[in-house]
C-alpha positions in Angstrom: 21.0 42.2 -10.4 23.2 42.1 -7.0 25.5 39.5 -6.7 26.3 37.8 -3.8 30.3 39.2 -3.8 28.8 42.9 -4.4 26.1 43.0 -1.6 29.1 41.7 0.5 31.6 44.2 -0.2 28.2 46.9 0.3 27.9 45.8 3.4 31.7 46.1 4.8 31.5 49.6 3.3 28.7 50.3 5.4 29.9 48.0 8.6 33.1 50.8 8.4 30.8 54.1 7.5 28.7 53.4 10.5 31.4 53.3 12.9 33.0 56.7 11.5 30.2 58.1 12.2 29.4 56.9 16.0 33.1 57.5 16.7 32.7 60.9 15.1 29.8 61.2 17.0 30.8 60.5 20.5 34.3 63.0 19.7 32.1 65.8 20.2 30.8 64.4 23.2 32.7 64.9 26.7 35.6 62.4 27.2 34.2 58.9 27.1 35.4 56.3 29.3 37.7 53.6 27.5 35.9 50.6 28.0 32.8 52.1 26.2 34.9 52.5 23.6 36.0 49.2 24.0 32.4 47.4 23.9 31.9 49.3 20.7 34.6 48.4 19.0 34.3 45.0 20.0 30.4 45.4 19.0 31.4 46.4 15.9 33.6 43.7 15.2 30.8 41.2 15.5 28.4 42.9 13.4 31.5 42.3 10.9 32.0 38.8 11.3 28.3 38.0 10.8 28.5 38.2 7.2 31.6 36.6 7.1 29.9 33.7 8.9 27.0 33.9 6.7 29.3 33.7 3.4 31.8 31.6 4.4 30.0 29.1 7.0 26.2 29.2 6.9 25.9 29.7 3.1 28.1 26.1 2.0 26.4 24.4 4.9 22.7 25.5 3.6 23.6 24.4 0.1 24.8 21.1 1.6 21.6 20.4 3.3 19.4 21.4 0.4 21.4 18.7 -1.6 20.8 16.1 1.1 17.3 17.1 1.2 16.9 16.3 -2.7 19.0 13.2 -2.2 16.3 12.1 1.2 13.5 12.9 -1.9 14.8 10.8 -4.2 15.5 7.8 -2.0 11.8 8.3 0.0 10.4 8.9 -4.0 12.1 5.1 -4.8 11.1 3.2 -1.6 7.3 4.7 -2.3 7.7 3.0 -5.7 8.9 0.1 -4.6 6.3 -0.5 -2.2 3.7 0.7 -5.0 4.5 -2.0 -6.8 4.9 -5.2 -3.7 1.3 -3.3 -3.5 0.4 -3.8 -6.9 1.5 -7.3 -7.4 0.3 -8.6 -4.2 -2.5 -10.4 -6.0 -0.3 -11.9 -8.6 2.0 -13.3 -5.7 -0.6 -14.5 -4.1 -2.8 -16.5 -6.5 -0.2 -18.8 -7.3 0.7 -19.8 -4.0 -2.7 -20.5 -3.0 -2.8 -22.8 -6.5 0.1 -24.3 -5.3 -1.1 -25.0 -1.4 -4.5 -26.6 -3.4 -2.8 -28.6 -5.6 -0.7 -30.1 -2.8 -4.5 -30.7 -0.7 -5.3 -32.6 -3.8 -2.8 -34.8 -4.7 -2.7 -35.9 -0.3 -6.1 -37.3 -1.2 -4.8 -40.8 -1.9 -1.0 -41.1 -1.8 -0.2 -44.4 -3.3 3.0 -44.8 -0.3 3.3 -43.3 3.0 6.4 -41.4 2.5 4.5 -39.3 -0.6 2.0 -38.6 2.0 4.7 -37.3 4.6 6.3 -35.3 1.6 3.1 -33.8 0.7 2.3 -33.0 4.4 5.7 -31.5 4.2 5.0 -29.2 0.9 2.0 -27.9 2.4 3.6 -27.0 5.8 6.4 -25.2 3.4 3.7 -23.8 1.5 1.5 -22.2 4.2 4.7 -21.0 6.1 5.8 -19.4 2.8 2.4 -18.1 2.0 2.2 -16.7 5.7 5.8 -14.5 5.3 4.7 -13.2 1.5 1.5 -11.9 3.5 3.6 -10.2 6.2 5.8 -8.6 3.4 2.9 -7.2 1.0 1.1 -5.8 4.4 4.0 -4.0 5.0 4.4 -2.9 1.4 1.4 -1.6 1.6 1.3 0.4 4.8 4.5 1.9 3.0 3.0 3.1 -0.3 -0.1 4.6 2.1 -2.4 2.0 -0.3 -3.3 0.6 3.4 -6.5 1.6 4.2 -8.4 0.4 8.2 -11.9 0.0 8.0 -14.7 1.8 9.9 -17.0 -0.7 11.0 -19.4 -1.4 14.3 -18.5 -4.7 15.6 -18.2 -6.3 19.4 -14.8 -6.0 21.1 -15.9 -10.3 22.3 -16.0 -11.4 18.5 -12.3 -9.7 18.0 -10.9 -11.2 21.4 -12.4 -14.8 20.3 -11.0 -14.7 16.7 -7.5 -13.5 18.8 -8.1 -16.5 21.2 -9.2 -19.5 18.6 -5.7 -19.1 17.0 -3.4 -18.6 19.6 -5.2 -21.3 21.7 -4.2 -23.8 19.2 -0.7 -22.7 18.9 -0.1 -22.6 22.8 -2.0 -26.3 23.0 0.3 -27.3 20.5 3.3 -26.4 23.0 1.5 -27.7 25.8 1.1 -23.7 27.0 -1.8 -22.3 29.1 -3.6 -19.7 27.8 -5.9 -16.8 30.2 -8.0 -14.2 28.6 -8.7 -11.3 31.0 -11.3 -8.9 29.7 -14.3 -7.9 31.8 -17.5 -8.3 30.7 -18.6 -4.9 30.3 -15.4 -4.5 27.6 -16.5 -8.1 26.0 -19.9 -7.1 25.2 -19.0 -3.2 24.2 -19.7 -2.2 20.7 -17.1 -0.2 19.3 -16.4 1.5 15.6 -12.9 0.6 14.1 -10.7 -1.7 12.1 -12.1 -5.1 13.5 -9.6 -7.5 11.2 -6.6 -5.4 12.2 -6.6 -5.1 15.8 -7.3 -8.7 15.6 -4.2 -9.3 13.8 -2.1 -7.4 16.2 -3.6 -9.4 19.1 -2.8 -12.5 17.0 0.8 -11.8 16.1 1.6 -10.5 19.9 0.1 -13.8 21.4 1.7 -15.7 18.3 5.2 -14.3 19.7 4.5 -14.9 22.8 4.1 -18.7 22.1 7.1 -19.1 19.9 9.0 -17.5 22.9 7.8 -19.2 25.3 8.5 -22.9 26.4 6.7 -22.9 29.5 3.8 -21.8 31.6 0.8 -19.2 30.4 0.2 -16.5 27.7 -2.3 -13.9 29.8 -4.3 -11.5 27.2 -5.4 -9.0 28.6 -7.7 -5.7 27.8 -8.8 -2.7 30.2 -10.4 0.5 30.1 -7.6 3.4 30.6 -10.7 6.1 29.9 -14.0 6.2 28.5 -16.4 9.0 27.9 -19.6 8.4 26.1 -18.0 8.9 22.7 -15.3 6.9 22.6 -13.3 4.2 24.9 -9.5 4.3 25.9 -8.5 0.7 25.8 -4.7 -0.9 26.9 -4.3 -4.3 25.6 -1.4 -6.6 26.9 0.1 -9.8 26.1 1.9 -11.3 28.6 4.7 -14.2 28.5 7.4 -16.3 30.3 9.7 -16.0 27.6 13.4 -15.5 26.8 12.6 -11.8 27.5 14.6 -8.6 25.9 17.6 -6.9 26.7 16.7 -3.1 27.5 18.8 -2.1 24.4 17.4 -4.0 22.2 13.8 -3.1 23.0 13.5 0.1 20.9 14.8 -1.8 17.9 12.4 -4.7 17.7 9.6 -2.6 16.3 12.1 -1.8 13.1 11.1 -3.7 9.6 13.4 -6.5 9.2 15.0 -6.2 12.7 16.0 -9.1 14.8 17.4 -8.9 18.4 20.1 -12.0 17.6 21.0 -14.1 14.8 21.3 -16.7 17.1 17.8 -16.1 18.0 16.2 -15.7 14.3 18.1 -19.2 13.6 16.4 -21.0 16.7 13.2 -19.2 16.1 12.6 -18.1 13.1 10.5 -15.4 12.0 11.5 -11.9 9.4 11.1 -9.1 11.8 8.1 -7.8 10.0 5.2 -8.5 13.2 6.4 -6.3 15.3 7.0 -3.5 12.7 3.5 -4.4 11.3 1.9 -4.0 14.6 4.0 -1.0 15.2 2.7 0.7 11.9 -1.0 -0.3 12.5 -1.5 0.7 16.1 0.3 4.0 15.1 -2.4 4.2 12.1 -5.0 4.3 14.6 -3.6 7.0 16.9 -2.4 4.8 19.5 1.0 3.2 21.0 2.6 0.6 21.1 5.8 -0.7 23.7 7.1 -3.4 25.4 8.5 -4.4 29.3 11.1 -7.1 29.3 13.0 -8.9 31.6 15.7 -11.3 29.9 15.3 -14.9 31.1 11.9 -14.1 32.8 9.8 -13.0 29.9 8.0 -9.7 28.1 4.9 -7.9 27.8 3.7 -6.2 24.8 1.1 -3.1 26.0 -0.7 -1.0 23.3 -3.5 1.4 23.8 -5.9 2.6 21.2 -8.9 4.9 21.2 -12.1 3.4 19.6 -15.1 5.2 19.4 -18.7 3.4 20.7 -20.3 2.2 17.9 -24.7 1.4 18.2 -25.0 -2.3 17.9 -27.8 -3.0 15.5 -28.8 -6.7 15.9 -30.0 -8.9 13.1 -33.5 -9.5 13.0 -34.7 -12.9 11.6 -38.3 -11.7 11.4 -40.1 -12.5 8.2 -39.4 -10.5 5.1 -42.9 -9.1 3.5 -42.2 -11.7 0.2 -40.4 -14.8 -0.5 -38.6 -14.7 -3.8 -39.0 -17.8 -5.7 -36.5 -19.7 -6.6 -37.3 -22.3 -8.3 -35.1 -23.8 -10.7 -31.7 -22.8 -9.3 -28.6 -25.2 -9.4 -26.9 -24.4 -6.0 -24.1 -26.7 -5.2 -23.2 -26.6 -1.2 -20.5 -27.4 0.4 -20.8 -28.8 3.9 -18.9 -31.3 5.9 -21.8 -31.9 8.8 -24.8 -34.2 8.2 -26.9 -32.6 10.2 -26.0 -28.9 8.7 -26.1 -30.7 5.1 -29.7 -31.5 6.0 -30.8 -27.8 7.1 -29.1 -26.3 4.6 -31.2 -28.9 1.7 -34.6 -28.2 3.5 -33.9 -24.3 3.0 -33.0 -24.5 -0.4 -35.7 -27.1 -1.4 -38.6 -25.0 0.0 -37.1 -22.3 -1.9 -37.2 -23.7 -4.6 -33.5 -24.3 -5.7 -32.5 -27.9 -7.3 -29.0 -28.6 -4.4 -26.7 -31.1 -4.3 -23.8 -31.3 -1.7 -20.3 -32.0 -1.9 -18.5 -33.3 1.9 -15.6 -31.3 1.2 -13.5 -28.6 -0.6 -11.8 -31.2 -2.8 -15.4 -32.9 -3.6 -16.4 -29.7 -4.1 -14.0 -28.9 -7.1 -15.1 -32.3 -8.7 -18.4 -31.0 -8.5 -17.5 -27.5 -9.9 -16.3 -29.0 -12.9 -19.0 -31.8 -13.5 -21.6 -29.3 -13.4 -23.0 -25.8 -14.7 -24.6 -24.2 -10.7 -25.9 -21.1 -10.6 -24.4 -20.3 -7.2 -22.0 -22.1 -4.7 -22.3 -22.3 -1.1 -18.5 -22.9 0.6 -18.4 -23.9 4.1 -14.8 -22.5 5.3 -13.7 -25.1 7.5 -13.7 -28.8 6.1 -11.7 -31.9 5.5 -9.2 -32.7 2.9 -9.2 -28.7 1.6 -10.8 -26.0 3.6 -13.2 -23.9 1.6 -10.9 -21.1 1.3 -8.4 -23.0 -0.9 -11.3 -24.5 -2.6 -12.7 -21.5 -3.8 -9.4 -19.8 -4.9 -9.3 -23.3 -7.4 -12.4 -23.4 -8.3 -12.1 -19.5 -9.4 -9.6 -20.2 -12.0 -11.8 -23.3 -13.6 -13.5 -22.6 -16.7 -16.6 -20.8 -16.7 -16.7 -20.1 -13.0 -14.8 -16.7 -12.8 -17.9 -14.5 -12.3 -19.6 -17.6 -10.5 -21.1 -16.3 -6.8 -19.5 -18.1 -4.3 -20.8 -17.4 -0.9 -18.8 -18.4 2.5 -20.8 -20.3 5.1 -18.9 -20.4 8.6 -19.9 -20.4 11.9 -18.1 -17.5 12.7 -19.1 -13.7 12.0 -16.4 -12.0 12.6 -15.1 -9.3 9.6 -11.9 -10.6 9.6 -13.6 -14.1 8.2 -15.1 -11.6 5.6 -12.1 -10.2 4.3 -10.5 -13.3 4.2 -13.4 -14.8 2.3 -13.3 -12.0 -0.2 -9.3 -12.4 -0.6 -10.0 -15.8 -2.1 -12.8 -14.9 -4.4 -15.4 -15.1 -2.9 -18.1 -13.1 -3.6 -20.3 -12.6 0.3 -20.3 -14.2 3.6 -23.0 -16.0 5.7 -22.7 -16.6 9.0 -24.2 -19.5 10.8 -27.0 -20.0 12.1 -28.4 -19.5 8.2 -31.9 -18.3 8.1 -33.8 -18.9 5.1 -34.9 -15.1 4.9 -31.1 -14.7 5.0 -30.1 -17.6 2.5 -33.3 -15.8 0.3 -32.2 -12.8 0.8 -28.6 -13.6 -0.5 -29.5 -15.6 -3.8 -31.7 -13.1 -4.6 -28.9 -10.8 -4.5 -26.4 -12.4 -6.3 -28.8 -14.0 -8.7 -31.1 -11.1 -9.5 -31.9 -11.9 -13.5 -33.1 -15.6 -12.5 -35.2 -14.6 -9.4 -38.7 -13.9 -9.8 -40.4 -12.0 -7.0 -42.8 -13.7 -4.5 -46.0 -13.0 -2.7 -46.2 -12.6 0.5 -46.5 -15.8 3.2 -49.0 -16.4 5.9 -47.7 -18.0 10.0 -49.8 -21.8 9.6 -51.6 -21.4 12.2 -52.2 -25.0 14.3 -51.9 -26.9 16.5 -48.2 -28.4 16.2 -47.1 -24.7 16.0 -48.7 -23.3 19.6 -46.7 -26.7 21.2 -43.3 -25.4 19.5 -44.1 -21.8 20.1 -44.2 -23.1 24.2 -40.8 -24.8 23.8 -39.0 -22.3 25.9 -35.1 -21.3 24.2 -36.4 -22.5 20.9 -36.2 -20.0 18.0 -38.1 -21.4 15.3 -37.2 -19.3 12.2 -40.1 -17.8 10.1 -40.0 -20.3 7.3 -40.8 -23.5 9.2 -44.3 -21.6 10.3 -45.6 -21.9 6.4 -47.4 -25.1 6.7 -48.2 -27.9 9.0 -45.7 -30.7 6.6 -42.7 -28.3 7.1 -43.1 -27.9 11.0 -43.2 -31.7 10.9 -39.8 -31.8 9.2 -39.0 -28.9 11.7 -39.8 -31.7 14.0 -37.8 -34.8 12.7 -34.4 -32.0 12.7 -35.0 -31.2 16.9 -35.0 -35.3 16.9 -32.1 -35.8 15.2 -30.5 -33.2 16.7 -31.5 -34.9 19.9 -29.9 -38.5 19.3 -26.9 -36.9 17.7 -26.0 -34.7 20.2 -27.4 -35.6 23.0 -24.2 -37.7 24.7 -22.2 -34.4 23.5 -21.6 -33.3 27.4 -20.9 -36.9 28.4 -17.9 -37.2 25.8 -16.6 -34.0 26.8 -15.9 -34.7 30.0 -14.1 -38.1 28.5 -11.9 -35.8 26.9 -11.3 -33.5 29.7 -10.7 -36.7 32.0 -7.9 -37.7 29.5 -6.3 -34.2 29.4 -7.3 -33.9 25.6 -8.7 -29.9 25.5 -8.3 -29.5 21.8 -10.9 -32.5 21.8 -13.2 -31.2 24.4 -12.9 -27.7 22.5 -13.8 -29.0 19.1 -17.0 -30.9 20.5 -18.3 -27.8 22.3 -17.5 -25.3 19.2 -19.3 -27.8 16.9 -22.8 -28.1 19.4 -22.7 -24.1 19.3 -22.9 -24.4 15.7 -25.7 -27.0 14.9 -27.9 -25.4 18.1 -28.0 -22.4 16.4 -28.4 -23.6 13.0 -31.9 -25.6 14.3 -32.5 -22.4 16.9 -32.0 -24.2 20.4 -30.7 -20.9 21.9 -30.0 -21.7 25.3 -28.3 -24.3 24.2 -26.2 -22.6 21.6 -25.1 -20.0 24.7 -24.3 -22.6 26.9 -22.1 -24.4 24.4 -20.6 -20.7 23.3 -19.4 -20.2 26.9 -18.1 -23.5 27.2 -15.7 -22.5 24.8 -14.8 -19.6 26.0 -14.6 -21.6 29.2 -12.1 -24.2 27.7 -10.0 -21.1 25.4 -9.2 -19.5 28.5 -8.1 -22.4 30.9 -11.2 -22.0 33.4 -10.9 -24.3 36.3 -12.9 -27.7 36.8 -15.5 -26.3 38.9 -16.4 -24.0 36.5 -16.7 -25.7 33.6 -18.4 -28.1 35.5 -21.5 -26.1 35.8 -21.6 -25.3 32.4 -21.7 -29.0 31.4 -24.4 -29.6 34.2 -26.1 -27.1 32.8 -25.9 -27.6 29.1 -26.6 -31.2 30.0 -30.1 -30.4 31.7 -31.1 -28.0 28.2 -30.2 -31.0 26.2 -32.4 -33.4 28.2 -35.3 -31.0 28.8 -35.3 -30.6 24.6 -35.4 -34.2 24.7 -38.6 -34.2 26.8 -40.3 -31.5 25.2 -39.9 -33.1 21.9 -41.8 -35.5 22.8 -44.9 -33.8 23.8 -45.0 -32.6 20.1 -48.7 -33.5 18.8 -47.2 -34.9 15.1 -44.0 -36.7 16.5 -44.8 -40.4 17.8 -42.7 -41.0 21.1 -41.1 -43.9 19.3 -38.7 -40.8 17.5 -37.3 -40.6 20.9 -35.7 -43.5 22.7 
């Protein structure tokens, strides 16, 4: 075996041999001039001091890196464990806290002295905040183990911009900011494949910045094409402020884990550091990039661009399903906050078959749980006292109900409502307006040993149903059609949706008049909801872009129309109700 001293020494000896021979060489030559003796020599000498070099310099220094290299292993090895295990646990950190954030909901039922009530208000603030920071932590924990996994799903670049809007439209009223959304329509309405939930939650933690930052004046959103091909779309989405702004320096840094710009800052502020880094880490995860422009004193805007590929938009049918599975017998329990939805929902589930009683809200809803056995639970997600998310994460660790079905009922479809409803337990998601082929369709899925199959259902064909099929932007849903009696019911809903709603526009404008938006909001998101639970679907998209209207700050004019318009449905739904051969005009007053 050669050592390394032996090959060393070889290599001197032959260094020397070689230049005996060239000089012995060149003797027998003519005279050669001295400078080509020079450059050999000097030649020569170089060829010498390689090895040297390589012995003496190059080899130490290779060893060195080699043991920095195992060192970089070990500490990369560590920080992977680590962030295995933040991944592992996540679920055990979380269910606690949620226990915690529903047994504060609880006990603010009825506080027995105003200041418990401020002090539970207090816990739960503490509680959501803390909850909020432990999600930000595991998230990143998990993009560092590479247990963090986007989703590939079709969905509508509008439902992603509206989830992105609902939430930072309440933080920015809450600091008396504007808020503009800038997308045009073609971008709105594109159908795209991607991670839905995620780059909503980078839009939401941009504009969430941009609020806390900002003290003054408008948060713009924004979203543009940078290229498109018939494959994919290039998109650039920004999120504008008129904040404290950030130093140049300072702007490379912010996307670190755990980074602040100032002390002073993170004191006045708050906040970990982990947004930006998340946002940073998730944008990179789906090929694009991610950077900022900042002024100090004048404000920032946060730019990413991401490549998502078109996706075929496959609408949801609500035509009728060739059998009705029956039903009958099953204890549903459903939780619903609206009268009018609590009504819907009760027709649906009795002409199914299913034996339903309703609870107002999430903490009523627990009570319920635990007075009786129900086969199934339907959780609306947002409702007094305790939203149906906390509800459900309680109601999970009761006796008896930890393989209970517990199906979300929201008005909104977008996935990130999904995930969220799986993260608490629950076990699917329907999105208003519920169909009773869809509401069918789900029991039977989650109930499978206790459904018996159906047979098949004939359209009643009479006289009541030709005057509702001539009700222009009325969607009657296939179940109604079985006989004349549930038309007639049909009937009595469109009248009480009628008197409840009808002074819905009128209100509005109150609110607008007295500068109360959130108000005004909340009235228009809630008619969207009803008018598509009962079918009225003009209404329904007159009252959705009345929202949208009121989330992005759209002038008076504007807005204007819409109510003028929405205002005129309402009233021509009132007059065609009563030409309605089984409904007396006495319904209508």
């Amino acid at each position: 075996m050669y050592s390394p001293k032996r090959l060393f020494v070889a290599l001197i000896i032959s260094v020397f041999a070689a230049e005996l021979l060239i000089m012995s060489a060149l003797s027998l030559l003519e005279p050669i001039p001295q400078w080509v003796e020079n450059a050999l020599d000097a030649f020569l000498d170089v060829v010498l001091l390689l090895p040297i070099l390589y012995f003496w310099v190059f080899r130490p220094l290779k060893k060195l890196n080699a043991e920095l290299e195992a060192r970089t292993r070990e500490a990369e090895s560590a920080n992977r464990a680590k962030s295995a295990f933040m991944a592992n646990i996540s679920h055990e950190i979380r269910t606690p806290l949620h226990v915690l954030i529903g047994l504060g909901q609880l006990l603010r039922r009825d506080p027995d002295h105003p200041v418990q009530l401020q002090r539970l208000d207090q816990l739960c603030a503490t509680s959501d905040h803390l909850l909020a920071l432990v999600n930000d932590i595991l998230d990143l924990s998990k993009i560092e183990s590479g247990r963090f996994v986007l989703d590939d799903g079709v969905f509508l670049l509008g439902s992603v911009i509206d989830q992105a809007r609902e939430v930072v439209s309440q933080l920015a009223f809450s600091k008396n900011l504007a808020l503009k959304i800038d997308i045009p329509p073609a971008c709105y309405n594109a159908s795209v494949r991607g991670d839905s939930l995620r780059l909503s939650q980078i839009l939401i933690n941009l504009g969430g910045n941009a609020v806390k930052f900002s003290n003054h004046g408008t948060i713009h959103i924004g979203v543009s094409v940078v290229e498109e091909n018939p494959a994919s779309l290039r998109l650039c989405f920004s999120v504008l402020d008129s904040g404290i702004g950030i130093a140049k320096e300072d702007q490379a840094r912010i996307f670190l884990p755990f980074e602040q710009i100032d002390g002073s800052i993170t004191r006045e502020y708050g906040g970990t550091g982990l947004g930006l880094a998340i946002c940073h880490r998730l944008v990179g995860m789906m090929g694009g990039r991610i950077w900022v422009d900042s002024q100090p004193g004048v404000g920032s805007t946060f730019s990413f661009e991401i490549t998502l590929a078109r996706g075929d938009r496959i609408p949801e049918t609500i035509a009728a399903t060739p059998s009705v599975p029956d039903l009958v017998g099953l204890r549903v329990l459903v939780a619903e906050d609206h009268p009018l939805s609590q009504e819907i929902i009760l027709e649906m589930l009795e002409d199914l078959g299913c034996i339903a009683e309703i609870a107002t809200d999430g903490v009523e809803a627990i009570e319920c749980a635990l007075a009786h056995d129900f086969d199934l639970i339907l959780m609306d997600m947002q409702m007094p006292k305790m939203d149906g998310l906390a509800a459900a994460r309680i109601i999970r660790t009761l006796p008896g109900h930890h393989d209970k079905p517990i199906i979300a009922l929201t008005a909104n479809a977008f996935v990130e409502d999904r995930l969220r409803c799986q993260d608490a337990g629950m076990n699917d998601h329907i999105s208003k307006p519920v169909t009773p082929a869809k509401l069918a369709s789900t029991l039977s899925k989650w109930l499978p040993d206790l459904v018996v199959p159906g047979e098949e259902t004939e359209q009643c064909k009479c006289e009541l149903s030709e005057a509702l099929a001539k009700i222009s932007g009325l969607d009657v849903a296939i179940s109604w059609w079985r006989s004349p009696e549930r038309l007639a019911d049909y009937c009595v809903l469109l009248n009480k949706f009628v008197k409840l709603h009808g002074q819905d526009i009128s209100l509005l404008r109150e609110h607008l008049a007295a500068g109360e938006f959130y108000a005004a909001h909340a009235i228009a998101h809630n008619l969207k909801g009803i008018a598509g639970l009962i079918g009225a679907r003009r209404i329904e998209s007159l009252a959705s872009e009345m929202v949208q209207a009121l989330r992005s700050g759209s002038g008076n004019a504007d807005i204007a129309v819409i109510e003028g318009a929405c205002e005129a449905e309402l009233a021509r739904l009132r007059v065609a109700i009563r030409t309605l051969p089984t409904v007396e005009e006495s319904f209508v007053k």
